[in-house]
N, C-alpha and C positions, 0 to 999 in steps of 0.2 A: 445503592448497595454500599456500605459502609464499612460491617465485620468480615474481613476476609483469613481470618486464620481457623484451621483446622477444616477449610472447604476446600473444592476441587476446584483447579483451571484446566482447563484443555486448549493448548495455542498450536494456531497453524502457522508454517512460514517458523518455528522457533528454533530451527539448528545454526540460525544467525541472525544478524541484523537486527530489525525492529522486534521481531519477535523473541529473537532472546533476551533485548533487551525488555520485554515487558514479562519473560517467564522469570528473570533477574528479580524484576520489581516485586510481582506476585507471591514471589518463593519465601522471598522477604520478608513479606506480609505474612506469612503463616500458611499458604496455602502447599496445598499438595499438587501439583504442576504436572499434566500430561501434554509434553512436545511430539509435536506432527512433522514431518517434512521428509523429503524422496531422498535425501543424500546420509548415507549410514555412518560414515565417518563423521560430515559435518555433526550428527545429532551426537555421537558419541563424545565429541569434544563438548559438545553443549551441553552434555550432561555435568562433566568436571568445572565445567565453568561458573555452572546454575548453584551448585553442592559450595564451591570454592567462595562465593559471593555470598550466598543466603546462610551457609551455614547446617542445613538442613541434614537429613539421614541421605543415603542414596535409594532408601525405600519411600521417600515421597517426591521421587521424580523418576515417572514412567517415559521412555523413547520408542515413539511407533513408526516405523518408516512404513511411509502408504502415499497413495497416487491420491490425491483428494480429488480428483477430476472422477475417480472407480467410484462408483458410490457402493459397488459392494464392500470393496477395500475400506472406505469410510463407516460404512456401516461395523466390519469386524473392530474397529479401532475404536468405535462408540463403546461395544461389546467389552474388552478388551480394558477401556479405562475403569465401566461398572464392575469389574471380578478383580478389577486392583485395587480400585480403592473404594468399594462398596453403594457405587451411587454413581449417575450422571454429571458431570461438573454441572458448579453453580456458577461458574463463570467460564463463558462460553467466548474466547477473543480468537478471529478468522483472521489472520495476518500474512499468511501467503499471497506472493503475488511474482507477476513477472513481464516486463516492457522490450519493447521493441521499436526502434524509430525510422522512419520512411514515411514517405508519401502513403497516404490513403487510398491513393487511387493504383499505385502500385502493388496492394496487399494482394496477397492469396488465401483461399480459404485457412489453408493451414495457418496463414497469420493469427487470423481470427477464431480460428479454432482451438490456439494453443493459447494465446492471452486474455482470451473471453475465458476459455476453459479454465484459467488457474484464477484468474480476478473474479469470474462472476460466477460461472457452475459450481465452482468448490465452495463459496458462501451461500448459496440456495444449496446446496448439498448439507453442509454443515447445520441451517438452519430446520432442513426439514428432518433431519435425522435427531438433531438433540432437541430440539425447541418442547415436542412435546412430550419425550423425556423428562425433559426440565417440569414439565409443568406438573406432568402426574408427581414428581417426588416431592417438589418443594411450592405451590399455589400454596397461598396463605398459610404456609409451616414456617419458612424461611427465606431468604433474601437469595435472590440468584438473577442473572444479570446476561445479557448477548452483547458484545461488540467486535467491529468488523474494522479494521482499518483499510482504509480509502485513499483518498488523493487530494491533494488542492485541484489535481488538474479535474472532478468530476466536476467544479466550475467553471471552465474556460473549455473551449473547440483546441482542438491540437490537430490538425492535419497532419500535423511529424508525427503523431503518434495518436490514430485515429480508435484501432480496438481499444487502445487503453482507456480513454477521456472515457469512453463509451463503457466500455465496463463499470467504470468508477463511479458515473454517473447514476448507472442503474441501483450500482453498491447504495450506495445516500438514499436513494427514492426506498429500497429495501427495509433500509434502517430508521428510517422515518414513518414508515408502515409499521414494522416492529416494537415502537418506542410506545405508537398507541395503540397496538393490541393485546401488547402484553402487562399494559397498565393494571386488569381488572384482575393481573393476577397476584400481584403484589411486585410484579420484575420492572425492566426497562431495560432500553438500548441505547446505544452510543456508536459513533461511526466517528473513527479517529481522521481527519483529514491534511497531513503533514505536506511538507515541500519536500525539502530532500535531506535523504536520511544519510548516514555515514553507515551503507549497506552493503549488500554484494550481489544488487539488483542487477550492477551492472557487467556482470558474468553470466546473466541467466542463459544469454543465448549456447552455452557450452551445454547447459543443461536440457535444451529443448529437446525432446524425445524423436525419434527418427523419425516416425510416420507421421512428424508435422515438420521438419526439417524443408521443405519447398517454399522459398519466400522469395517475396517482391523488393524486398530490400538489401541495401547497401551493408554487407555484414563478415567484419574481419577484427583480426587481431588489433588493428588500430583504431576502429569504431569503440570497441571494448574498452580498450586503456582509455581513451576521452572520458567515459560513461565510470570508467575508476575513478580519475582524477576527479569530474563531476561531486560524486558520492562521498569522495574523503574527505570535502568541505562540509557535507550535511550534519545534521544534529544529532546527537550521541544517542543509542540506541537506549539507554537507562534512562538520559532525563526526557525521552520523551514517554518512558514505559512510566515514569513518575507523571508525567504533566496528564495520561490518562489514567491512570488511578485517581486521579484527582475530580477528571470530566464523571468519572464513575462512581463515584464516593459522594458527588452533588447534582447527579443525574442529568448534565446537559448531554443532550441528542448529536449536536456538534461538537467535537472537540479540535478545535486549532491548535498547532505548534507551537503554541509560547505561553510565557507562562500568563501573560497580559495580552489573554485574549483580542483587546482593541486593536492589535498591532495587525492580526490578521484580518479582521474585519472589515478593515480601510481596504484591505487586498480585494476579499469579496466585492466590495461597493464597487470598485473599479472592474471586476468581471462579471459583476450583473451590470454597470452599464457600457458593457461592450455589447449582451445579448440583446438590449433594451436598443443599442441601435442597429442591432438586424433589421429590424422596421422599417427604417427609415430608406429611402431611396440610395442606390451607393457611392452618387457622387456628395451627399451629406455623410453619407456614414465614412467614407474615408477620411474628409477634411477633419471630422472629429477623431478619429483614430490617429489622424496625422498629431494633431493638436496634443492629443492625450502621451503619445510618445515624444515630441518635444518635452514634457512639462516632468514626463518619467527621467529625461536622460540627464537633465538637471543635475541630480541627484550621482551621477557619475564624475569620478574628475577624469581630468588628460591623463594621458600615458606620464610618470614622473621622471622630470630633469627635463620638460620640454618644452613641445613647439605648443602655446597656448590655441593653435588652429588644428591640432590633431582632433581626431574624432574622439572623444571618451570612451576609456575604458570597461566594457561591459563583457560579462559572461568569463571564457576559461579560455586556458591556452589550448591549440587543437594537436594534439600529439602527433607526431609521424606517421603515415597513413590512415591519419582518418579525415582528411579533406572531405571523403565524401558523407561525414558522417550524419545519418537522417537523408540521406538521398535513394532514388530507385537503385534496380539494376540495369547494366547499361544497356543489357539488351534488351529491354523490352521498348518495343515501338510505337508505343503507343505515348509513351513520355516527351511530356515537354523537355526538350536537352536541360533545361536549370534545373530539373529532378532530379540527374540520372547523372 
């Protein structure tokens, strides 16, 4: 997909973060932007923000607050974009999302019910409601386009944060599915997979809805602020809504975080051969895992002004009350004490 002015976008996840920054990008482009997400205020500022940046009228930027997990709710908001702006979007980008970290074996359904439900139901939601939409308006008329934004983490196991790999994971198998079925119609797909974005991912837990509020994990005001400081380092929510305009405009299926792809691919190779040594028996497969993070930490220096025997510097500082952060709760007994 290449021309994007005077079509429609429809983004999930766009009353901030990565999503506003790619309803930014898009708007830019010329299209006409319909923003999805549950918080009425956040969208409302994201409407002045989208206008203030692209330039555009405030009649080609529609704000729908809706539960993407409802699929009736999703369905009305399908409805809803076609009586505003006369059609289905031609570009269809699924970018809500929302993490949570603890042990795996700690989770409660609700865990899994509320991060699968926004990572994975809402993209099979979105997919099976607009897709053939899309097809009846625009199959060999015009150019119109699905993508989903993902994770690096749907290549790597994360036991700190088990529904999510798992969601993400499914994302990519999805989108990969999509890229070649929707070839014969003239379309294609794209699954954006970043690290960490400069979001506000990491407030989700205030947003999690009550009747999934029962968790296994370790979850406060100091877990949160970690999970800020985390995020404020990540990547700017425009140039990466740029760096996928780009994966979409030359139709790669993948899109990594930079602008030089290679950079992240090196990353990939290193977590497809971690799954290539699940294989292997585990006292081989640790020695090499041992190996492989020596030759990682390298690449770190010492703490500065110091002792050259210090450990190297890796990762964030951990804020005031969040020691436990990524750990169970304490009461549950069945944890090993270094969980909990």
């Amino acid at each position: 997909m290449k021309n994007f002015s005077g079509k429609i976008a429809f983004i999930t996840g766009a009353a901030s973060g990565a999503g506003l920054g790619q309803a930014k990008v898009f708007s830019k482009a010329g299209m006409k932007v319909a923003i999805a997400d549950v918080r009425q205020d956040a969208l409302d500022k994201a409407v002045g923000e989208i206008i203030a940046y692209s330039g555009v009228p405030a009649s080609d930027v529609l704000a729908l607050k809706v539960d993407l997990t409802n699929r009736a709710e999703y369905t009305a908001a399908a409805d809803k974009v076609e009586a505003t702006f006369g059609g289905p979007p031609h570009l269809l980008i699924q970018t809500a999302g929302v993490n949570s970290f603890g042990p795996i074996e700690a989770s409660t359904f609700e865990d899994f019910d509320w991060v699968m439900g926004v990572c994975l139901d809402h993209v099979v939601n979105g997919l099976l409601i607009f897709v053939p939409r899309m097809i009846k308006a625009y199959a060999h008329k015009t150019e119109f386009y699905v993508a989903t934004t993902s994770s690096m983490g749907a290549f790597m196991s994360g036991s700190g944060c088990g529904p999510y790999s798992a969601a993400k994971a499914a994302v990519n198998n999805l989108m990969y599915s999509y890229a070649e079925a929707l070839q014969p119609y003239g379309a294609g797909a794209t699954v954006l997979c970043p690290g960490n974005i400069n979001s506000n991912i990491g407030n989700a837990e205030k947003f999690r809805p009550e009747h999934l509020k029962n968790t296994g994990y370790h979850v406060s005001e100091g877990t949160m602020a970690h999970l800020r400081s985390v995020h404020a380092t990540g990547i700017d929510p425009v140039e990466l809504g740029e760096i996928l305009k780009e994966a979409i405009e030359s139709e790669r299926v993948i899109c990594l975080p930079d602008h030089n792809p290679e950079n992240w691919a090196n990353q990939l190779r290193g977590n497809n051969a971690t799954i290539e040594d699940y294989t292997l028996p585990r006292a081989e497969r640790e020695a090499k895992a041992a190996a492989r993070m020596a030759e990682m930490m390298k690449n770190f220096a010492p703490p500065a002004g110091g002792d050259k025997d210090a450990p190297p510097v890796m990762g964030w500082a951990v804020p005031e009350g969040a020691e436990k952060f990524g750990q169970g709760r304490k009461d549950l007994d069945w944890l090993d004490p270094s969980r909990k």
